[in-house]
C-alpha positions as CSV (number, residue, x, y, z in Angstrom):
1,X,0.0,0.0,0.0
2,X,1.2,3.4,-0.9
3,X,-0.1,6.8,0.5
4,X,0.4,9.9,-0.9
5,X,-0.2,13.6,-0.4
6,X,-1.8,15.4,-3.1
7,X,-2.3,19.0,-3.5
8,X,-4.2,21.4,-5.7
9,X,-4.8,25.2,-5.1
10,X,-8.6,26.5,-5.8
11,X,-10.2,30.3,-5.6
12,X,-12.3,30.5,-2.7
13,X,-12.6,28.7,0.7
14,X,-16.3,27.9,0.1
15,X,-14.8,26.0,-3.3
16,X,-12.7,24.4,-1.5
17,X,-15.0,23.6,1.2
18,X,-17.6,21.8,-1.3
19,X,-14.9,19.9,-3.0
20,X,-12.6,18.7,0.2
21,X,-15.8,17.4,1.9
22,X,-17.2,15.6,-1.8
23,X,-14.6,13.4,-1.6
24,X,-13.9,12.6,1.9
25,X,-17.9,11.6,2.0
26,X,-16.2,9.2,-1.4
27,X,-13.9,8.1,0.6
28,X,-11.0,9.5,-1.8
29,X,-9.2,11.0,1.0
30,X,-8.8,10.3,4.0
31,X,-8.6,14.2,5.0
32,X,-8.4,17.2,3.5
33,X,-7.1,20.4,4.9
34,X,-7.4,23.8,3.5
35,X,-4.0,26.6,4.7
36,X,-4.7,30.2,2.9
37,X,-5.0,32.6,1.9
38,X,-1.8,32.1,-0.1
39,X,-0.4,34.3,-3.0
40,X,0.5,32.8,-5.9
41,X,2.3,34.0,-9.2
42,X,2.2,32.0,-12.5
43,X,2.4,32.6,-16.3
44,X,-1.1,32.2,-17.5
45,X,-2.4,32.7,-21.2
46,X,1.3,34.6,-22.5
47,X,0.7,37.0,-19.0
48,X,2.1,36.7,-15.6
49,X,-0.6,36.7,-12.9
50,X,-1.3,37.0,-9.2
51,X,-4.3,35.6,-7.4
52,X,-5.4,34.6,-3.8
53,X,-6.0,31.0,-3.2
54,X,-6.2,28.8,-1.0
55,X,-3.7,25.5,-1.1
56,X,-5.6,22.1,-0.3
57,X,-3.8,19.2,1.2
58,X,-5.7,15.5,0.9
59,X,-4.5,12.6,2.0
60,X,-4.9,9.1,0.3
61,X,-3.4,6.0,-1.0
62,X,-2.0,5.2,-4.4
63,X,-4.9,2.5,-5.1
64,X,-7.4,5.6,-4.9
65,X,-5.1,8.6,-6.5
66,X,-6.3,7.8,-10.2
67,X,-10.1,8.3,-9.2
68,X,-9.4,11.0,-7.4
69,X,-7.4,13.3,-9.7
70,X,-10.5,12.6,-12.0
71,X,-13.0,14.3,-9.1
72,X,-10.4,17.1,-8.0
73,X,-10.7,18.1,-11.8
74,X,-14.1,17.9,-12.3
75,X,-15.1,19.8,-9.4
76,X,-12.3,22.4,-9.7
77,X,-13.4,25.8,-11.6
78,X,-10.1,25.9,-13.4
79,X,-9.4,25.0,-16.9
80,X,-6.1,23.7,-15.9
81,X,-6.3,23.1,-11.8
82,X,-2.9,21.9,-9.9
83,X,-3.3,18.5,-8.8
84,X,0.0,17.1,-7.3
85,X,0.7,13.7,-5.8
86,X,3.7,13.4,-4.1
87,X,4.3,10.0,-2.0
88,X,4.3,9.7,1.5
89,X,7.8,8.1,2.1
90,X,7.1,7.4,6.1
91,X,4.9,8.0,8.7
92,X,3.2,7.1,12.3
93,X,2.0,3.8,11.4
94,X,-1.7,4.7,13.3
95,X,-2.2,7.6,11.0
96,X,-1.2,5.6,7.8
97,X,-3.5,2.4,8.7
98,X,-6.1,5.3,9.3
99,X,-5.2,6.6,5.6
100,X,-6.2,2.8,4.7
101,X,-9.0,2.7,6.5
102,X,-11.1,6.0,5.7
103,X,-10.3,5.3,1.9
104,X,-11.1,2.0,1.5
105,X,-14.3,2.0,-0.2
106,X,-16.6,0.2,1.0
107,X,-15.3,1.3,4.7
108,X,-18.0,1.7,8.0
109,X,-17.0,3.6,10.8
């Protein structure tokens, strides 16, 4: 099993509200966390840009990522959103099995 971290950055805490909660209730991450405002720069259409967001941290497993870049995507406002795994190399093994646990779909608790 692996676990990753995957991050996207979105416009508004309410859109980032709707969409964090959408897929914990699918079980596509086990949490997802919402830091901001942040200020972000980027190259966008041939212009440099600067925007408030709001960076959004989920946590899941590599057996659930592919599903979930799909949702993050489809939910996200942006043509092009950031969505970012990067693995989870180690961890407190109580918090990873609880990764394992809150993803797995067809989990109770």
């Amino acid at each position: 099993m692996g676990y990753l971290q995957v991050i996207t950055s979105i416009d508004s805490p309410d859109a980032a509200d709707r969409i964090g909660r959408a897929l914990v209730e699918r079980r596509l991450v086990a949490c997802f966390q919402v830091v901001g405002p942040i200020r972000s720069t980027y190259r966008w259409n041939g212009e440099i840009e600067q925007s408030e967001e709001w960076l959004c941290l989920a946590k899941t497993t590599s057996e659930r990522v592919a599903e979930l870049i799909v949702e993050i995507t489809a939910a996200h406002p942006y043509e092009t959103p950031e969505v970012i795994a990067t693995p989870i190399v180690s961890g407190h093994t109580d918090y990873l099995d609880w990764i394992t646990a809150e993803t797995a779909p067809q989990a109770t608790t």
